[in-house]
C-alpha positions as CSV (number, residue, x, y, z in Angstrom):
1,X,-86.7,19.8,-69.1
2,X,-87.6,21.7,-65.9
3,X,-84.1,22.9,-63.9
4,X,-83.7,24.9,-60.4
5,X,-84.0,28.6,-60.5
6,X,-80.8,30.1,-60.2
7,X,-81.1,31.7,-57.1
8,X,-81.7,28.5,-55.4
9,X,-78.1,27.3,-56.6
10,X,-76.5,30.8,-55.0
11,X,-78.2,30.6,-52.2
12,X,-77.1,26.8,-51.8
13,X,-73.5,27.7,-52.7
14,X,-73.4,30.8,-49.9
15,X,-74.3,28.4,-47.3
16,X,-71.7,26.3,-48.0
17,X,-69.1,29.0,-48.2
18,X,-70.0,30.5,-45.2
19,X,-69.9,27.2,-43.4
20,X,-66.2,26.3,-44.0
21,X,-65.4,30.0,-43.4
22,X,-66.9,29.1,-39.6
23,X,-64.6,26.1,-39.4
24,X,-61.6,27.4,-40.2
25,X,-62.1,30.6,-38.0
26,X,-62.9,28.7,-35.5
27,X,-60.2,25.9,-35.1
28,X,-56.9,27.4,-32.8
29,X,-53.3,27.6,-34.1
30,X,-50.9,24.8,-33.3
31,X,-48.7,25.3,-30.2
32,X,-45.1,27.5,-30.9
33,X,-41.9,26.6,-30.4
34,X,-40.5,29.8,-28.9
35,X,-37.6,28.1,-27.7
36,X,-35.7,24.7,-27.3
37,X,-31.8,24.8,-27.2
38,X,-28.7,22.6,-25.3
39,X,-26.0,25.1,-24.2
40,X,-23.0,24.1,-25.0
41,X,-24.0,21.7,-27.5
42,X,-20.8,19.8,-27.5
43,X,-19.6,18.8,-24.1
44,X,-16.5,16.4,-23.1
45,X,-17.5,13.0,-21.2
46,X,-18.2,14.0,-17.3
47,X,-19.2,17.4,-18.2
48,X,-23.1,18.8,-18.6
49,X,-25.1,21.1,-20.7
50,X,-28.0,22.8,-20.1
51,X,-31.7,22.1,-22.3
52,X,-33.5,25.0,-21.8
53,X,-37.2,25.5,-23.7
54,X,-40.2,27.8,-24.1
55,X,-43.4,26.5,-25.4
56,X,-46.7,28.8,-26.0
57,X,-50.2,27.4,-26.2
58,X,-49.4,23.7,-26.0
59,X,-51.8,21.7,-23.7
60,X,-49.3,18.7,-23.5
61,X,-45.9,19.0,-23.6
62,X,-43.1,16.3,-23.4
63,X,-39.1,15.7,-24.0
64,X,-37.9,12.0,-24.9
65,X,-34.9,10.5,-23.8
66,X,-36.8,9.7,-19.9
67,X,-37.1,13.8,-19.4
68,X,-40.9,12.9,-19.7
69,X,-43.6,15.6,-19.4
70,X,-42.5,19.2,-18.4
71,X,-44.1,22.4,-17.9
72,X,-44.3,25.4,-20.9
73,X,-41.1,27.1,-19.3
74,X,-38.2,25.4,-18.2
75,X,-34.4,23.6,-18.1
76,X,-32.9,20.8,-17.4
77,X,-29.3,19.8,-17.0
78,X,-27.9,17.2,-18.9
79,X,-24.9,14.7,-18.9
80,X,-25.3,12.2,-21.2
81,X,-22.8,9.5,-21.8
82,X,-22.7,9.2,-25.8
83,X,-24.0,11.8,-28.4
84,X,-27.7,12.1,-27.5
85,X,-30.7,13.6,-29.7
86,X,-33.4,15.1,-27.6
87,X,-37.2,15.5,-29.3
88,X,-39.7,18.2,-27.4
89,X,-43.2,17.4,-28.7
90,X,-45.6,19.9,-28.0
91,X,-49.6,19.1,-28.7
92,X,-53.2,21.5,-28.8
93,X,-56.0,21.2,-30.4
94,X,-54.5,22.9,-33.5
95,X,-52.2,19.7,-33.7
96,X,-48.4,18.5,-33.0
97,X,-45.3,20.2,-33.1
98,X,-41.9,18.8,-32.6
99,X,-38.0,20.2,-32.8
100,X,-34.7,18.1,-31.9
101,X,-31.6,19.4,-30.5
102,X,-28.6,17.4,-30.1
103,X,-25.8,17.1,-27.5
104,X,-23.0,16.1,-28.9
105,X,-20.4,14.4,-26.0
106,X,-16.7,13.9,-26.8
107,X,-15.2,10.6,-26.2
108,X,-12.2,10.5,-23.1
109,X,-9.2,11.7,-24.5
110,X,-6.5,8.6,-23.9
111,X,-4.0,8.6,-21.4
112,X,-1.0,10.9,-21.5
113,X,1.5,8.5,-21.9
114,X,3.4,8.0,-18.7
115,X,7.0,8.5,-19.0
116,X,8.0,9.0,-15.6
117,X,10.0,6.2,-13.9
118,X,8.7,5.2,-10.3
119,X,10.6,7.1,-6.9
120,X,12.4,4.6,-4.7
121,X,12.5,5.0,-1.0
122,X,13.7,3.3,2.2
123,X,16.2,1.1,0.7
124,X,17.3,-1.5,3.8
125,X,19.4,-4.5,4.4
126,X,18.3,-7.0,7.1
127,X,20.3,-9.5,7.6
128,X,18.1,-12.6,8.7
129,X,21.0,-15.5,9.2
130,X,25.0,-15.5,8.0
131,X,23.8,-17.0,5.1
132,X,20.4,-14.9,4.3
133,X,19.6,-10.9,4.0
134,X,16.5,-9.4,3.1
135,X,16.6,-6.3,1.0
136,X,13.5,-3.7,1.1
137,X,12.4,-0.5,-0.4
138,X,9.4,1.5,-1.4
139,X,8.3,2.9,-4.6
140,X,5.4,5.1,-5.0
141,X,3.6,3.3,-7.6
142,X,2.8,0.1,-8.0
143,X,6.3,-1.7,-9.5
144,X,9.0,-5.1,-9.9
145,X,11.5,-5.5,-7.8
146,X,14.8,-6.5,-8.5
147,X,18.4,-6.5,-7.2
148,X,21.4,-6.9,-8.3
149,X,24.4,-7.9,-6.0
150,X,27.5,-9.5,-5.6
151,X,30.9,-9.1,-3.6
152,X,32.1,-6.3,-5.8
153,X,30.2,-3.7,-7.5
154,X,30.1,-5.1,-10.6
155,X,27.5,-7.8,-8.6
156,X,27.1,-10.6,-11.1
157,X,24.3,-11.8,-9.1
158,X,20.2,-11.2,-9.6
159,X,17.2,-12.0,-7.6
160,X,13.7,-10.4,-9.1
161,X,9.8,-10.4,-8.3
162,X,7.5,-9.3,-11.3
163,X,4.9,-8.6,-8.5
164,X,3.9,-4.8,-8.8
165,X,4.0,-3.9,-5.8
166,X,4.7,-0.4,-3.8
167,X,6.2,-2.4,-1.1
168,X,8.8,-4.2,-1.7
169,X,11.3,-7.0,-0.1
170,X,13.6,-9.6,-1.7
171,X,15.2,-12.5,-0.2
172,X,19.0,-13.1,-0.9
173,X,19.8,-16.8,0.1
174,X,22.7,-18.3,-0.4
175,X,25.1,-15.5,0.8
176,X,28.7,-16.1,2.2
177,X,29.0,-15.6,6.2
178,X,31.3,-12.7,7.6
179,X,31.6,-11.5,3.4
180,X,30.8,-7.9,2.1
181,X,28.1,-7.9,-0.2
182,X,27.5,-4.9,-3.0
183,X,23.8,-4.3,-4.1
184,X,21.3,-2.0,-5.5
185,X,17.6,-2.1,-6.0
186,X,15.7,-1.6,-9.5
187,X,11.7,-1.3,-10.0
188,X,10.1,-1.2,-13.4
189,X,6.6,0.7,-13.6
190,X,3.5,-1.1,-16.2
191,X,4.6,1.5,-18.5
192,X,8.2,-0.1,-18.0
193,X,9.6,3.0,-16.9
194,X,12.6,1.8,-15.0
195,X,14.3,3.5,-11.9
196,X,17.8,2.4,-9.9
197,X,18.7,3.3,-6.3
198,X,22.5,4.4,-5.8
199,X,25.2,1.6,-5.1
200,X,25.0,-0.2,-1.4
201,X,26.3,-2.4,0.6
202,X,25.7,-5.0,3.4
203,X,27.8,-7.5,5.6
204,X,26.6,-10.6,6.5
205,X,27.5,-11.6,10.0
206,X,29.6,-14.7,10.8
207,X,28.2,-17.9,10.7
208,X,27.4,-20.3,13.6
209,X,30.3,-22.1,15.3
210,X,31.0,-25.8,14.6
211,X,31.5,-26.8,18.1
212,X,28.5,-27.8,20.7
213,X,27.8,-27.5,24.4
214,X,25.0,-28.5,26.8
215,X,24.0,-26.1,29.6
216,X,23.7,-28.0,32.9
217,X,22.6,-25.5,35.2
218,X,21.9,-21.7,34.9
219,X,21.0,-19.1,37.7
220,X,21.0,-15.2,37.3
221,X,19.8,-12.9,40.9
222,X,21.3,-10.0,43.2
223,X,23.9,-10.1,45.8
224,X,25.0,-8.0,48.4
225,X,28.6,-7.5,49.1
226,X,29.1,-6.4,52.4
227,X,33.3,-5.3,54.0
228,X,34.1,-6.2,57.3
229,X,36.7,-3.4,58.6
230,X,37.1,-5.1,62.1
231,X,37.9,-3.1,65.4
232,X,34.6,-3.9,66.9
233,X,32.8,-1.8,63.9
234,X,29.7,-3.2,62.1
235,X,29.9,-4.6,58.8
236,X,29.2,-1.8,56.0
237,X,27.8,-2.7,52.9
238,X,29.7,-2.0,50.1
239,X,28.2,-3.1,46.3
240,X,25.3,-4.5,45.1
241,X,25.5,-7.1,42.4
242,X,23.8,-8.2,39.4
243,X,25.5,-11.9,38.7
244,X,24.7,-15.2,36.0
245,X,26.3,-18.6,36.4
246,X,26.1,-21.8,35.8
247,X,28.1,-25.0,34.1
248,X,28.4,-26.1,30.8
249,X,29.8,-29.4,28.8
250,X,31.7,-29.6,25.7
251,X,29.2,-31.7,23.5
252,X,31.0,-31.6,20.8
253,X,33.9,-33.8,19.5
254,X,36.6,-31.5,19.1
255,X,38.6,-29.5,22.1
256,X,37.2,-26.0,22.5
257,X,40.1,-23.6,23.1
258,X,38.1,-21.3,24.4
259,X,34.4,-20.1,25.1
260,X,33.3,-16.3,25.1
261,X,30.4,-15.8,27.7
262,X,28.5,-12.7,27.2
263,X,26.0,-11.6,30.2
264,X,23.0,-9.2,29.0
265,X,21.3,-7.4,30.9
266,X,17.5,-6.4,29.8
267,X,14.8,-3.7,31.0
268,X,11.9,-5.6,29.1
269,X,13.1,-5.6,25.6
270,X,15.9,-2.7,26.1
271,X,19.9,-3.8,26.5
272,X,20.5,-2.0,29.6
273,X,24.3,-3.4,30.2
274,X,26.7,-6.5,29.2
275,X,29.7,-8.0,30.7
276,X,32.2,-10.5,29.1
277,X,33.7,-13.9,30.5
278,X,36.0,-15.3,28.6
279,X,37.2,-19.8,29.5
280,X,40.1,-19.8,27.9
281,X,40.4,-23.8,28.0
282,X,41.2,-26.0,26.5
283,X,37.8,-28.0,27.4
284,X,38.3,-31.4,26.2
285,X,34.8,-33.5,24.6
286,X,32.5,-34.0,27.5
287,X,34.8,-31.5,29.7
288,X,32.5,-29.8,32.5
289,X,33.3,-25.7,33.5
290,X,31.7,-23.3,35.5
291,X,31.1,-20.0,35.0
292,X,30.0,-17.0,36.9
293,X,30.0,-13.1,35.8
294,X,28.8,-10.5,37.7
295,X,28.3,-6.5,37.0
296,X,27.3,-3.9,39.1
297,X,23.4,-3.5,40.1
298,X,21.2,-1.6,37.9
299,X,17.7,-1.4,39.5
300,X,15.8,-0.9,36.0
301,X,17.2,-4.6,35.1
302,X,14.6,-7.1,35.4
303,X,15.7,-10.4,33.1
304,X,19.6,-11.8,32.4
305,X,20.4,-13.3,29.5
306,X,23.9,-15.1,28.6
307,X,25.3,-16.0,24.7
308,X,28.2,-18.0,24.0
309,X,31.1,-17.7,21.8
310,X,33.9,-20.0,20.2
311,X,37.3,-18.5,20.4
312,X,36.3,-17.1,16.8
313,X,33.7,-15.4,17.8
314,X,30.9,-17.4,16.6
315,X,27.9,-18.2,18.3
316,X,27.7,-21.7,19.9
317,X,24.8,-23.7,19.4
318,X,23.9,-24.3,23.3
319,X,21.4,-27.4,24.4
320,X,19.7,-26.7,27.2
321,X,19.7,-30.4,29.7
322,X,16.7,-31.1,32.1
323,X,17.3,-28.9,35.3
324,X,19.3,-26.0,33.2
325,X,17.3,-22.9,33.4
């Protein structure tokens, strides 16, 4: 059998050899990783960390997690929302390299449990008629309302609102005219820390009067008073007055045994002055009386009222006819 000379196979085997050498020569080391760290590495929610990296010989570099592509040197700061992993993947003709580096974020820490009871403020009593008073106060946070009342302090009596409010007012119907009332206010916080307000107390005024009258005329104006001192002198003028009068009926069916007539005297929405006139009666039903009340002049008057009384000192309900002003 005729075979190859053996040099033919060495020289073939050379060849080969030296081409693989060239290949392997010739093809460039992957990209390094010189760098690619999250400082801290463990952050709280809210708070951010910085990813810093330093890459040598990549031609394309990139970091997951929407960072995207990013030069050889660089940082980024960070505030992710939940534990996040972040991959750098760096690329060359020598092939792919990759590293992770993880953030770790701490969930919120809970509440601190509240243990403080709300502050209350500006406790008031406004009494709306003899029979009705509105109680208000502030808190500052948002909570109930309740209060407890009655005619001694040991009250007996609650009105509440589960509202949470920082404002607060509660009605109080009901109530007994001319009658001491004892109260205090309570708000409860969502935590249901609870706070009172210090013992208080309010008077409802007197109720209205059972008896009736119709006003049948009504005029209030200024008046000169002038002295005449006779011997041939001039008249000289003395006072200058501010005066209401008018007539009213007895409407109602009972014998008045006396009317208080109160004259105010107003500088827009300011009581400047008041005089009292007092019918002491008795004014049958249907009887017909004057009155007229005057006061000195006071030039910063510019509108006159006039309330009425019973001999109790209730207000009288007063209808006003056709042609009373």
């Amino acid at each position: 059998m005729k075979t190859k000379p053996k040099w033919y196979i060495v020289l073939f085997s050379g060849l080969a050899l030296i081409s693989v050498c060239s290949f392997i020569s010739c093809r460039p080391e992957p990209p390094a990783i010189v760098l690619f760290s999250a400082a801290p590495s463990e952050i709280n929610l809210g708070e951010s960390a910085n990813l810093k990296w330093l890459i040598k010989d990549a031609t394309s570099l990139t970091i997951d997690q929407g960072i995207g592509e990013v030069d050889a040197t660089g940082s980024v700061d960070l505030s992710p929302t939940k534990t996040t992993a972040y991959t750098l993947t760096a690329t060359n003709a020598g092939g792919t390299v990759s590293k992770s580096v993880v953030i770790y974020v701490n969930p919120p820490l809970p509440p601190a449990a509240d243990n403080t009871p709300p502050v209350i403020k500006g406790v008031l009593a406004l009494p709306e008629t003899a029979t009705k008073t509105v109680i208000t106060w502030t808190t500052d946070e948002p909570s109930s309302s309740e209060v407890e009342y009655g005619k001694t302090a040991e009250y007996g009596l609650t009105a509440t609102s589960d509202k949470l409010t920082t404002t607060h007012s509660v009605t109080l119907s009901g109530l007994e005219p001319d009658t001491t009332y004892y109260y205090r206010v309570k708000s409860k916080d969502s935590a249901d820390n609870e706070a009172s307000s210090t013992d208080n107390t309010f008077f409802t005024p007197q109720g209205k009067s059972k008896y009736s009258m119709k006003l049948l005329s009504l005029e209030w104006g200024r008046k000169t008073e002038s002295m005449d001192i006779g011997m041939g002198v001039s008249p000289i003028e003395e006072r200058k007055f501010l005066f209401i009068k008018g007539k009213l009926q007895n409407a109602s069916q009972a014998t008045l045994r006396g009317v208080i007539c109160t004259m105010n005297c107003w500088d827009g929405d300011t009581l400047v002055k008041y005089e009292v006139y007092v019918y002491y009666g008795p004014a049958l039903p249907g009887h017909v009386f004057e009155f007229d009340i005057q006061t000195a002049d006071d030039p910063a008057v510019d509108n006159v009222t006039i309330d009425f009384a019973d001999a109790e000192g209730k207000e009288i309900d007063v209808d006003i006819e056709a042609g009373g002003q």
